[in-house]
N, C-alpha and C positions, 0 to 999 in steps of 0.2 A: 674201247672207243668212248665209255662212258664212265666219266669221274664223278661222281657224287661228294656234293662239301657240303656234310651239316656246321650250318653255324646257330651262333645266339643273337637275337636281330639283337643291334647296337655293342655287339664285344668288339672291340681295339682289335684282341691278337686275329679274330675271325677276320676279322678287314683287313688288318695287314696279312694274312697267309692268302687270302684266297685273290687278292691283288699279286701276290707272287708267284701264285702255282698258274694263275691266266697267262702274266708276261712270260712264264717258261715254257709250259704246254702250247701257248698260243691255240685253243682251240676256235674249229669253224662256230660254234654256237654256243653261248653262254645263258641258258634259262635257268629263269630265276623267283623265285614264290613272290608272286605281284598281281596284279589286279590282267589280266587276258586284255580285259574288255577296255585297256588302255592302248591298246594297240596302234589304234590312229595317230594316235598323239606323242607316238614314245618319241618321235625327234625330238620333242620339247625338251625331253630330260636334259639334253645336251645345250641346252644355251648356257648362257652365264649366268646364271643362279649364286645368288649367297645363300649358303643354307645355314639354320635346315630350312627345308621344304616338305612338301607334304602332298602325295594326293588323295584329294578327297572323292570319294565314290559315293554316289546317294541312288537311291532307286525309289519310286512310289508306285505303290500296284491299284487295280481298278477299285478296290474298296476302300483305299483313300489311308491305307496303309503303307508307313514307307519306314527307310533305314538309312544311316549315310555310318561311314567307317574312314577313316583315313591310317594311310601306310606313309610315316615318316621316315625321311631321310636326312641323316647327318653325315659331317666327315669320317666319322667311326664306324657307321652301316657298312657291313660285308656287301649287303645288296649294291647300296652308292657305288662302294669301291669296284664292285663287279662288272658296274656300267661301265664306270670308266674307263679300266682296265680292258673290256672288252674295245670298245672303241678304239684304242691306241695299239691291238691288238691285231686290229680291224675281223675282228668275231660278231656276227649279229646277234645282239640281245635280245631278249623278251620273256616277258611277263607268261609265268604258264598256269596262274593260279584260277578257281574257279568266281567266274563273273560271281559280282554281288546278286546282280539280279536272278539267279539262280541258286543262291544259296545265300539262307539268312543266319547271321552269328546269333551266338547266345546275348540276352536283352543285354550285356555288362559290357560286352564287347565293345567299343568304338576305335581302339586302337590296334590294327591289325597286327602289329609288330611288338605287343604286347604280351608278355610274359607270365605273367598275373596270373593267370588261370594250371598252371601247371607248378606252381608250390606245393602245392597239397598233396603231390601224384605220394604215392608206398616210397619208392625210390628214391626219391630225393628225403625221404626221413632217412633210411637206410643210411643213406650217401654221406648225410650232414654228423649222423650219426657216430661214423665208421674216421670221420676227418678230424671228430673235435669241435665241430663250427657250430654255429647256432642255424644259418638259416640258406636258403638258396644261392643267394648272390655270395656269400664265404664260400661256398661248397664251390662255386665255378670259378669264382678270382683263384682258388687256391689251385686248384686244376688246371686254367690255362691265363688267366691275366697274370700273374705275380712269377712265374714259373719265367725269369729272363733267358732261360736258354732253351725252351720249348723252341723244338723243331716242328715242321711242317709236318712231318710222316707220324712225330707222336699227336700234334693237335688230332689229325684225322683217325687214328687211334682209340684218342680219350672222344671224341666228340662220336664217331660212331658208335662206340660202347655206350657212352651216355644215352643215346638215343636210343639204341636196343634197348637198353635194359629200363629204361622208361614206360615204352613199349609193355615187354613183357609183362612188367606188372600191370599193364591197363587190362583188367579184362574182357571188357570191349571197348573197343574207341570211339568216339562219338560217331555218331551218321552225321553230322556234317563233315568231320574230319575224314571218312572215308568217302564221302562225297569227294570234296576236293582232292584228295590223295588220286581217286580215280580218273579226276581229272586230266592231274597235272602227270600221272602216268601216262594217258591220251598224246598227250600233248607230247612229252617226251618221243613219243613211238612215233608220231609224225614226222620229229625232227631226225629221228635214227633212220629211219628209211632214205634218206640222203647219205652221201657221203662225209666225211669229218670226222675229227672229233667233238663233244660235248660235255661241256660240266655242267654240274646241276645244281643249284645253292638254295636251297630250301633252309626250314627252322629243322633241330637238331630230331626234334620229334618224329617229324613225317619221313 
């Protein structure tokens, strides 16, 4: 009942498969790594936009400390392509990631759909290493953007191994990342307790 699609926020092939595994599967609920606390407002995703777009999330606490983050979208976004796909689908979307105001990024953070911070990981030296390439973005084009006859069943394949074995070498994951993972695990269990099916499109990591 439940398909899990890690993707890479802004990969092409990520958008184009996971827009095609939605119009096949047509599942009841489509959640997806995004701000929760946008909820009210998700209709708005659906007007006519020229994108990209952006929402921006800001919070300030009683001691006059605050943080704002924004999660972009483009035509390329698995996430975009997931809404829309959902809608045509007629699947309800939403956002299952954890509110800002309950969780604060690392100070470098402002781009949630940011990538940035997972270069460094063991495994992606391993990875770049084992290919020939010099650096993160070689190691992934050569894996799923340039590969013109990657199928849907090898993307989910390479894209779930990728993320275990990321994983594995983290020897702990950060406490915000297990924050939100706990979250948006919550979140999930809620929607499973209905009937449907569900996919889940998170970053490749989580």
């Amino acid at each position: 009942r439940i398909t899990f699609f890690p993707v890479r926020h802004h990969s092409p092939v990520a958008a184009l498969h996971v827009r095609a595994l939605i119009l096949k599967q047509r599942p009841k609920y489509v959640l997806i790594e995004g701000p929760a606390a946008f909820h009210e407002q998700f209709e708005q995703l659906y007007l006519k936009h020229t994108l990209p777009v952006a929402i921006y999330s800001y919070v300030e606490w009683e001691n006059n400390e605050s943080r704002a983050v924004y999660y972009p979208f483009c035509e390329y976004s698995p996430e975009w392509q997931a809404l829309i796909a959902a809608r045509e689908v007629g699947a309800t979307a939403r956002f299952i990631d954890l509110p800002l105001a309950e969780h604060v990024p690392e100070n470098d953070v402002t781009n949630c759909y940011s990538d940035a911070r997972f270069r460094k990981r063991d495994y992606l030296e391993l990875l770049t290493d084992a290919l020939g390439v010099d650096n993160f973005d070689a190691a992934w084009d050569t894996l799923f953007e340039l590969p013109i006859d990657l199928d849907l069943s090898t993307y989910l394949f390479r894209a779930h191994f990728f993320g275990i074995a990321m994983r594995a070498l983290d020897v702990v994951p950060k406490d915000s990342d297990q924050k939100r993972e706990a979250y948006m695990s919550a979140q999930l269990r809620t929607f499973a307790s209905n009937s449907g099916n569900i996919l889940v499109v998170t970053g490749a990591y989580h």
